[in-house]
C-alpha positions, 0 to 999 in steps of 0.5 A, spaced: 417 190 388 410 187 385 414 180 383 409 180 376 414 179 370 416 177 363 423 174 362 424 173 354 430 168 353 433 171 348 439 166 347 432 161 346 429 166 340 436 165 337 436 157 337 429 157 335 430 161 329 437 156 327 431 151 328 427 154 322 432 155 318 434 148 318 427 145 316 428 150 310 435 149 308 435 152 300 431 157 303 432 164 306 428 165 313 425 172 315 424 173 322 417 176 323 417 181 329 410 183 328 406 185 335 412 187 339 414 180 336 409 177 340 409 179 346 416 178 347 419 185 345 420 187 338 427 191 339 430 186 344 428 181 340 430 184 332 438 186 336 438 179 338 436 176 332 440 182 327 446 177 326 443 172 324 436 174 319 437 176 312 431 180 313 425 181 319 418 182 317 412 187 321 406 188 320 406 196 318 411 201 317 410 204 324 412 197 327 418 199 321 420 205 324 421 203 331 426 198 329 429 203 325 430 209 331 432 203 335 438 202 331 436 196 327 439 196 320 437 189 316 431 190 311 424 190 314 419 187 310 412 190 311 406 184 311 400 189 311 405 193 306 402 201 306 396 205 306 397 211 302 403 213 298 405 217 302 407 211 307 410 207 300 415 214 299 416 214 307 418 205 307 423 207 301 427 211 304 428 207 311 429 201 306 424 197 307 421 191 303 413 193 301 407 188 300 403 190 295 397 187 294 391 191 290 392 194 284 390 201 287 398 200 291 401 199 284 398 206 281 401 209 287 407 206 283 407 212 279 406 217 283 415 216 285 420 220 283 422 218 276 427 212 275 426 210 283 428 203 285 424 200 291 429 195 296 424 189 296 418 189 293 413 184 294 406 182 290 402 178 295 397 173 292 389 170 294 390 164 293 384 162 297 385 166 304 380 171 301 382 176 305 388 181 300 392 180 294 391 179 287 387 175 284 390 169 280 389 172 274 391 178 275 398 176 278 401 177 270 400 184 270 402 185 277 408 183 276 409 186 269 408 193 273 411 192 278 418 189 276 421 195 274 421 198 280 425 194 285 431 189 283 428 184 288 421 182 287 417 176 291 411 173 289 408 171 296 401 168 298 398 165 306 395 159 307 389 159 311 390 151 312 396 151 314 396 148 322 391 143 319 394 137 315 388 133 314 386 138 310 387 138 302 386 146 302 393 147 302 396 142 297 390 147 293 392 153 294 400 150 294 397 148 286 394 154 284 398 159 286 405 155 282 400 153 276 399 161 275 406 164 276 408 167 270 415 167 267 421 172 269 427 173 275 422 173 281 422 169 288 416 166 292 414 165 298 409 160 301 410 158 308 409 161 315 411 157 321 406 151 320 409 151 313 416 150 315 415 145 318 410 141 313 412 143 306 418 141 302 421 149 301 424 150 294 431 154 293 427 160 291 423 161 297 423 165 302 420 163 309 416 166 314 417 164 320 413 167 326 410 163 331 415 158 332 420 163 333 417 164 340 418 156 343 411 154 339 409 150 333 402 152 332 400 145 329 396 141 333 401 134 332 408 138 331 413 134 329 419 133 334 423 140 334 427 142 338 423 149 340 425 152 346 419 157 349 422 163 350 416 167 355 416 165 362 410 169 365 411 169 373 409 172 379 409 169 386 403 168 392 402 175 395 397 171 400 394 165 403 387 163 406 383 157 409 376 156 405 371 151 408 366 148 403 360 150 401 364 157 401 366 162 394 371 164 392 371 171 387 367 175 382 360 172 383 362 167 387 362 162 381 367 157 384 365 153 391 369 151 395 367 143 394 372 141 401 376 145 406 380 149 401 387 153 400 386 158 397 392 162 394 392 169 392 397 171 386 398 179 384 396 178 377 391 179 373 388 181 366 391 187 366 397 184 366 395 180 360 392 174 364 385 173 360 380 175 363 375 169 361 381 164 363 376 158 365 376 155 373 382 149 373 387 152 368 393 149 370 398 154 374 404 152 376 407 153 384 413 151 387 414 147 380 406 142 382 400 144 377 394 147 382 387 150 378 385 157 377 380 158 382 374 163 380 374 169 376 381 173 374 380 180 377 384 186 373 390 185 379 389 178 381 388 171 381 386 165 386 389 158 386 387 152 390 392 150 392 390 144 397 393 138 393 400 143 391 404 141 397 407 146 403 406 153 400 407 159 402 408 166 401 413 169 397 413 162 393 415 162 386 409 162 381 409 159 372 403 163 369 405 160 364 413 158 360 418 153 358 415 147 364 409 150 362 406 151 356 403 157 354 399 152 348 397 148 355 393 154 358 391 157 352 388 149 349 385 149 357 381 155 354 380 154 348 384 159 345 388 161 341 396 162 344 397 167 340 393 171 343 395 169 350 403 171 347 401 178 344 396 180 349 401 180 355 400 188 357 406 193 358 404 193 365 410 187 368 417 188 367 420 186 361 427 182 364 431 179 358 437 174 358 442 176 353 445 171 349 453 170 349 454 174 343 450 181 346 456 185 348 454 190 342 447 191 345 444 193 352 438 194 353 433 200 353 427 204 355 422 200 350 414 202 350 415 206 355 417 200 360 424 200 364 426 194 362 431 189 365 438 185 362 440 180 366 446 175 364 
C-alpha cells in the first residue's frame, strides 16, 4: 500500500481546544470546523469535540448538514449564514444558529412562518474588514428586526488585523464596534484564534476558535501555549539514486546538483496536497534529519537531497510536515500561508485517526468518500 497518509491526533484537537478556552475563561468558545476542519476531517473532528463544545461553527449550511447526517447534534453556527430563503427555513429545522449580514437576509425574516423562533441568530458587523455586515449605523435597526425572531441574538464582527499586534486597526475596529452597540439582551463576538490569544474576552463574549485548534497560533510571535499540531503528513522513500554534479533533477531541470548528490524519490505530490510551487530547500523531514526539496514537485512525487541526512534507505519514514516539524515552518519557507497548506491536503492519502480515551461512543466511517482508519 502507498505509504502516503494523514494521521489526525484527535486527543491533540481536544487539548488545544481546552487551551482556547482557558485563554477566554468568562467566555464560550465555538469550535470552528469549517473545510473539512481544515483538513483534518470535519466529522471525525466535531465527534471528537462534541463533548466538550457548546456549539461548532462551519462555513455554510451544506458543511451543516453533513455534520448533522453524521450524527452531530450540538448547535452548528453557519458563518457565511445563508444564501436564499430557502436555505434560512432549511437552517432552522436542522437547529442551526444563522449569521445575517445584509438587510436583504433580514427581509427573508419575513418570509417565516408566523411566530417562528430561530435557535441562534447572528448579526455580523463591518467594522473595517469591509468584506459583509452591517454597516455601524445600521446595527440598531438590525438588531430591532431581528431580535424577535430568536432567544439567542449575537452581535459579532472579524478583525482583518488580528495576527498583526503592532497594528492600531484592531484596537480600532474593537472601539467603534463597542461604541455603536445598542442597548438590550444580546451577546457579542469578537475574536477568532488570534484574538483569543491577544485581547481581554468579556463574560458576554463568544469565542471563535479556529486555527489554533489544529496546533497553530497564526501569530508571527505567538505567546507560549501549549498547542499540539494534530496533521502529521507523511510518507516514506520509494527510491534512491546517486546524481553527479553538474546534472538536474525534475521538471525543466531547475535544480542542479552543485556536488555528487543523493537524491531521495518520496510518493508524493500535489495532488496529494503538497503545493506544487513549494521552493527548492523546503525543509523535509527523513529519519528525524532536515534534508531539502530538490526540484519542482510532480502531481505523484517529490525529490529530496538527502546527502547530508545520514544513512538513508528505502522504506525510511518521511515528515512532510507535523508535530517535529511545523506546517508554519514549511509554509513561512514558502511564503505562504499555513492555512492553505492544512485545508488543500487532498482526498487522496488515507485519513488514520488517533482516538481519544473517551471514543468509545464513536467509530470511524466512510467520510468524502475515503475509507478512513481509527487506530488507538
Amino acid at each position: 500500500m502507498r505509504p502516503t497518509r494523514v494521521e489526525i491526533d484527535l486527543s491533540a484537537i481536544q487539548s488545544n481546544y481546552r487551551t482556547a478556552c482557558l485563554l477566554a475563561p468568562r467566555s464560550r468558545n465555538l469550535a470552528v470546523i469549517k473545510a473539512n476542519a481544515y483538513g483534518h476531517g470535519g466529522v471525525m473532528t466535531a465527534r471528537a469535540l462534541e463533548s466538550q463544545v457548546p456549539a461548532f461553527a462551519v462555513a455554510f449550511l451544506e458543511e451543516a448538514l453533513e455534520l448533522r447526517a453524521a450524527g452531530i447534534t450540538k448547535p452548528i453556527l453557519l458563518l457565511e449564514g445563508v444564501f436564499n430563503a430557502g436555505d434560512l427555513r432549511e437552517a432552522i429545522t436542522r437547529d442551526c444558529w444563522v449569521m445575517l449580514h445584509g438587510t436583504h437576509q433580514l427581509d427573508w425574516l419575513d418570509l417565516l412562518p408566523a411566530k417562528t423562533k430561530l435557535p441562534g441568530l447572528w448579526l455580523k458587523v463591518d467594522s473595517g474588514m469591509h468584506r459583509l455586515g452591517f454597516t455601524l449605523a445600521e446595527i440598531p435597526a438590525a438588531c430591532a428586526k431581528a431580535a424577535p425572531y430568536t432567544d439567542r441574538l449575537v452581535i459579532a464582527t472579524h478583525f482583518a488585523s488580528a495576527d498583526e499586534p503592532d497594528k492600531p486597526q484592531t484596537r480600532q475596529q474593537e472601539s467603534q464596534f463597542l461604541s455603536h452597540l445598542p442597548d438590550g439582551p444580546f451577546e457579542i463576538s469578537l475574536n477568532n484564534s488570534a484574538g483569543l490569544q491577544l485581547r481581554q474576552s468579556r463574560g458576554d463574549e463568544w469565542g471563535r476558535a479556529g486555527f489554533m485548534l489544529y496546533g497553530y497560533s497564526p501569530l508571527p510571535a505567538p505567546p507560549a501555549l501549549p498547542l499540539e499540531p494534530a496533521m502529521t503528513f507523511k510518507s516514506a522513500v520509494m527510491a534512491i539514486r546517486r546524481v553527479a554534479a553538474g546534472e538536474t533533477v525534475g521538471y525543466g531541470g531547475v535544480w542542479q546538483a552543485q556536488r555528487d548528490s543523493l537524491i531521495a524519490t518520496i510518493p508524493c505530490g500535489y495532488a496529494d496536497g503538497y503545493p506544487q510551487t513549494a521552493r527548492a530547500g523546503t525543509p523535509i523531514l527523513i529519519n528525524g534529519h532536515r534534508a531539502p526539496l530538490a526540484g519542482r514537485v510532480s502531481m505523484d512525487m517529490i525529490t529530496v537531497d538527502v546527502t547530508d541526512a545520514g544513512t538513508v534507505k528505502i522504506g525510511d519514514p518521511v515528515q512532510l510536515w507535523g508535530p517535529d516539524l511545523p506546517a508554519t515552518e514549511v509554509a513561512a519557507h514558502n511564503n505562504y500561508n499555513p492555512y492553505e497548506l492544512l485545508t488543500r491536503v487532498s482526498a487522496r492519502p488515507q485519513r488514520v485517526y488517533r482516538q481519544p480515551p473517551d471514543a468509545q461512543s464513536y467509530k470511524s466511517d466512510t467520510v468524502r468518500g475515503e475509507e478512513d482508519a481509527v487506530i488507538s
